[in-house]
C-alpha positions in Angstrom: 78.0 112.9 103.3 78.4 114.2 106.5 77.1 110.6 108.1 79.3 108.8 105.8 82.3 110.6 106.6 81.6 110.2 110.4 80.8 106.4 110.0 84.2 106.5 108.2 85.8 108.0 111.4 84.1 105.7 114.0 85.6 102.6 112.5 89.4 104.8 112.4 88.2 105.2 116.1 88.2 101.5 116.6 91.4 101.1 114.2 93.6 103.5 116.6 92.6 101.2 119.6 94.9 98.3 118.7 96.3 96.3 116.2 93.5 93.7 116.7 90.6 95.9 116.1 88.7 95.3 111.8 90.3 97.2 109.1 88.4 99.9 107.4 86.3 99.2 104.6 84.8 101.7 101.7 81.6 103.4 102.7 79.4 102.8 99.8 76.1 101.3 99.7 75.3 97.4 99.6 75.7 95.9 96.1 72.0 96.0 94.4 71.3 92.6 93.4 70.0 93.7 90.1 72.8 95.8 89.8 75.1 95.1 86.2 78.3 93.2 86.4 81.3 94.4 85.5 81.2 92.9 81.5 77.7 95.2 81.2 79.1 98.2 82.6 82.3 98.2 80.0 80.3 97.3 76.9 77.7 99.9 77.9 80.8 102.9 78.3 82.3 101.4 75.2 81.4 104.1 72.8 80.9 107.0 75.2 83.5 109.9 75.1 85.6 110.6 78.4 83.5 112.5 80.3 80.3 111.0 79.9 81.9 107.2 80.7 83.2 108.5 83.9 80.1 109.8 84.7 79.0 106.2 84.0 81.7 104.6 86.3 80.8 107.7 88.8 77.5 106.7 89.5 78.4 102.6 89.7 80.9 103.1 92.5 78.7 105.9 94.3 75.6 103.3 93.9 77.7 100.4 95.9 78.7 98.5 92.4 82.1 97.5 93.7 82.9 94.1 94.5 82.8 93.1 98.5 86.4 91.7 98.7 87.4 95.3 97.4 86.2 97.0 100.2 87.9 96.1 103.2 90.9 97.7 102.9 94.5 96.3 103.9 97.0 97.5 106.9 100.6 99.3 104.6 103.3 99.8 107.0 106.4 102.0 106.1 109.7 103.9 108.0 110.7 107.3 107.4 113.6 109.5 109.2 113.6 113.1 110.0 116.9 114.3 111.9 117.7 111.6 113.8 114.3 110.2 114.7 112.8 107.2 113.2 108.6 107.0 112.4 106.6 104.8 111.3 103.5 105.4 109.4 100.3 103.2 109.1 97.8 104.0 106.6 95.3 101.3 104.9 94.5 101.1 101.0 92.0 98.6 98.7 93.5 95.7 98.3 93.5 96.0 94.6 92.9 99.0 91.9 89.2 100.8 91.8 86.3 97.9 89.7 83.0 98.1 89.1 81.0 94.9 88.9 80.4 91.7 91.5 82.6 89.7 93.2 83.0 87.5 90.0 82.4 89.9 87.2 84.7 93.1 87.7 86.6 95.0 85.4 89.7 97.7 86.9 88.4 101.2 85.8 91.2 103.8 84.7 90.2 107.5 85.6 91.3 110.9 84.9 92.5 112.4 88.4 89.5 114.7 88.9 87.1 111.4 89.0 89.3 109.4 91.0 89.1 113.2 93.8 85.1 112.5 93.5 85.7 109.0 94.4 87.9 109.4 97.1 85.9 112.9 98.3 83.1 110.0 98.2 84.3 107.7 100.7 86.5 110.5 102.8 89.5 108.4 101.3 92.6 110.1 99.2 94.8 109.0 96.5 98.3 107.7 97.6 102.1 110.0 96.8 104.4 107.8 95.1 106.3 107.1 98.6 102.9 105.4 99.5 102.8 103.4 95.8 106.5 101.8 97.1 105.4 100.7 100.6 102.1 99.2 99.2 104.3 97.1 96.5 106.6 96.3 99.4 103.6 94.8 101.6 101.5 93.4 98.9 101.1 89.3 99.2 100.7 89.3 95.4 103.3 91.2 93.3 102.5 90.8 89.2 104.6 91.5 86.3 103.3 94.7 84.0 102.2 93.6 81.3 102.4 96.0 78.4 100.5 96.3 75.7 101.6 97.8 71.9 100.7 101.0 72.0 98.6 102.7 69.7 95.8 105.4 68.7 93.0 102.9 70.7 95.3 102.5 74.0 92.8 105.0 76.2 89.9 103.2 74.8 87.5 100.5 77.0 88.5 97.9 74.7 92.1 98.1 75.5 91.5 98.4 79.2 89.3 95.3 78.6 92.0 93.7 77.0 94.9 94.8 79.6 92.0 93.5 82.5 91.8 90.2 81.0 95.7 89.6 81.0 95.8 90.7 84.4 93.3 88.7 85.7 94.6 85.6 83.8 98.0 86.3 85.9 96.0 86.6 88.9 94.3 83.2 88.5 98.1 81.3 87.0 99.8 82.6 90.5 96.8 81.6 92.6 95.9 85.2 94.2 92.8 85.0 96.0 90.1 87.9 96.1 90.9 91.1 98.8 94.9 89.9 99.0 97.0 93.2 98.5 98.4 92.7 94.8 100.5 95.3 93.0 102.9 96.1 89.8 100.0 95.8 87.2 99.3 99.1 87.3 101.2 102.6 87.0 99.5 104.6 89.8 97.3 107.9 89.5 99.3 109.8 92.3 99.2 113.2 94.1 102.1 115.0 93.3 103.5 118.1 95.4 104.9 119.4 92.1 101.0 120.0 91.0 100.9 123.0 91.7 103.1 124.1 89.3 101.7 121.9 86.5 97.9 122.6 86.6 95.7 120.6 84.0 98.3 117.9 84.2 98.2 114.3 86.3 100.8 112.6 88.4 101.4 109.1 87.5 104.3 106.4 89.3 104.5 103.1 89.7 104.1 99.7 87.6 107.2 97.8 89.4 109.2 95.1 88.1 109.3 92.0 90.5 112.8 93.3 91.2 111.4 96.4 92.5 111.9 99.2 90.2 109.1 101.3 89.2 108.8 101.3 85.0 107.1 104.4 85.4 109.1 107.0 87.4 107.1 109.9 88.9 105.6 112.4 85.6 102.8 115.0 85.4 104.0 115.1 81.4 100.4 113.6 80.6 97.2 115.9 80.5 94.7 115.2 82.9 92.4 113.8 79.9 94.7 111.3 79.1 93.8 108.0 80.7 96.1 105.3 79.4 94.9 101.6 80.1 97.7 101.0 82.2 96.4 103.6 84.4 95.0 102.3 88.4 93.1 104.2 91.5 94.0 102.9 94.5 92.3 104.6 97.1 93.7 105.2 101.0 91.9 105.8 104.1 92.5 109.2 105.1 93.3 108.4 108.5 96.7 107.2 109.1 98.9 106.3 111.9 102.0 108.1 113.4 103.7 106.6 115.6 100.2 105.7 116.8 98.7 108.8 116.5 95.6 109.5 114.6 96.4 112.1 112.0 94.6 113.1 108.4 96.6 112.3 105.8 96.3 115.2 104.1 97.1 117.6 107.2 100.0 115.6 107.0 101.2 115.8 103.4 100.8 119.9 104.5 103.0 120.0 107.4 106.1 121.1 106.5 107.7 119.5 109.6 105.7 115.8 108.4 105.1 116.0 105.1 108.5 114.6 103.8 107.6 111.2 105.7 105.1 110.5 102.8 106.5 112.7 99.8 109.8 112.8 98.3 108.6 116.1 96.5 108.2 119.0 98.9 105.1 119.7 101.1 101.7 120.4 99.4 99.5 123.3 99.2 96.4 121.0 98.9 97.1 117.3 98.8 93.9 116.4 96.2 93.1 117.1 92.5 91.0 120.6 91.7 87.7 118.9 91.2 85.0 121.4 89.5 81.9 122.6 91.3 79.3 120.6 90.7 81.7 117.6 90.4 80.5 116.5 93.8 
């Protein structure tokens, strides 16, 4: 861990040097070439409960079973004001919601929050605020309609997140978006939320814009932390940011009271992650 998450830092290194210099990509290992596509990997997680398929999904990412145009990860760029001074903020994210599977057999794999912590913990990444989930939308090159589904009893099942991945990619091939281009709006985002801390067990969802704009899904921690809806996405951010080309940790920031309301319209955190359980590592 402690040579990924310095690997991870040497390439911010690079990043802070100029505009010019690679984007980040995920640390995870090379893709086994014997390892299952995405279609294996959902049939196999069909019938498992919750915790057991994440476990699943857990072990594909940390194994390198993500496709290679997920894992370089694409330059966000947003304003905020405090007083009277202007910043700007630079952070990277994947260009697209957390898949397991190649390049040409992937499926988008909804999480409960504490799996989505592991992930990130994995990779030294985080999980974005809902400020964040506006200014990726806002710089994506592919923006595409939510596309609901009936609800009903089998909506947090692998089928229906089958089902939802199948329309989505279908949209992605009728509009012509190429693998690694930023997309967004098919997704309501798994967020970090300030108002967490006050509503422990729950998770923080935002997001699924309208091609006008406007989030479906306004900012809730209504849901239990079990409840992973197909609709759900993990978008995962590099932990190193830019302000106002300084280097700083994004969640340092999101706990500064004097930065923090650059990136959250909620308050300043406590702890800017999900509890994840010992042993969860």
């Amino acid at each position: 861990m402690k040579a990924r998450r310095a690997s991870w830092w040497a390439v911010l290194l690079c990043l802070a040097c100029g505009p010019g210099a690679p984007a980040p990509v995920l640390d995870l290992p090379h893709r086994r070439s014997d390892a299952p596509g995405g279609t294996e990997v959902a049939r196999d997680v069909r019938t498992l409960d919750l915790e057991s398929r994440e476990e699943r999904i857990f072990a594909e990412v940390s194994q390198g079973n993500v496709p290679t145009w997920l894992r370089r990860l694409r330059r966000v760029e947003m304003t905020g004001e405090l007083g009277a001074r202007k910043y700007r903020v630079t952070f990277w994210v994947t260009p697209d919601y957390l898949a397991v599977g190649s390049d040409d057999d992937y499926v988008l794999v909804p999480l409960s929050p504490q799996t989505a912590q592991r992930i990130a913990d994995l990779v030294g990444g985080s999980l974005p605020t809902p400020r964040m989930v506006d200014a990726v939308w806002a710089s994506a090159r592919a923006r595409l309609a939510p596309i609901r589904i009936e609800p009903d009893e089998f909506m947090t099942t692998v089928r229906y997140f089958e089902r939802h991945d199948r329309l989505v990619q279908g949209q992605r091939m009728l509009y012509g978006v190429p693998p690694g281009a930023l997309v967004a709006g098919h997704k309501k985002d798994v967020v970090l939320s300030a108002t967490l801390s006050a509503n422990p067990g729950k998770v923080a969802i935002y997001g699924w814009h309208r091609l006008d704009g406007r989030p479906i899904q306004p900012l809730s921690t209504i849901l239990g932390e079990g409840w992973v809806g197909y609709n759900h996405g993990i978008r995962l951010v590099d932990r190193g940011i830019l302000l106002d080309g300084a280097r700083r940790d994004l969640s340092a920031v999101l706990c500064d009271p004097e930065f923090a309301p650059l990136l959250s319209d909620d308050g300043v955190f406590a702890e800017a992650r999900y509890p994840v359980q010992r042993g969860g590592q």
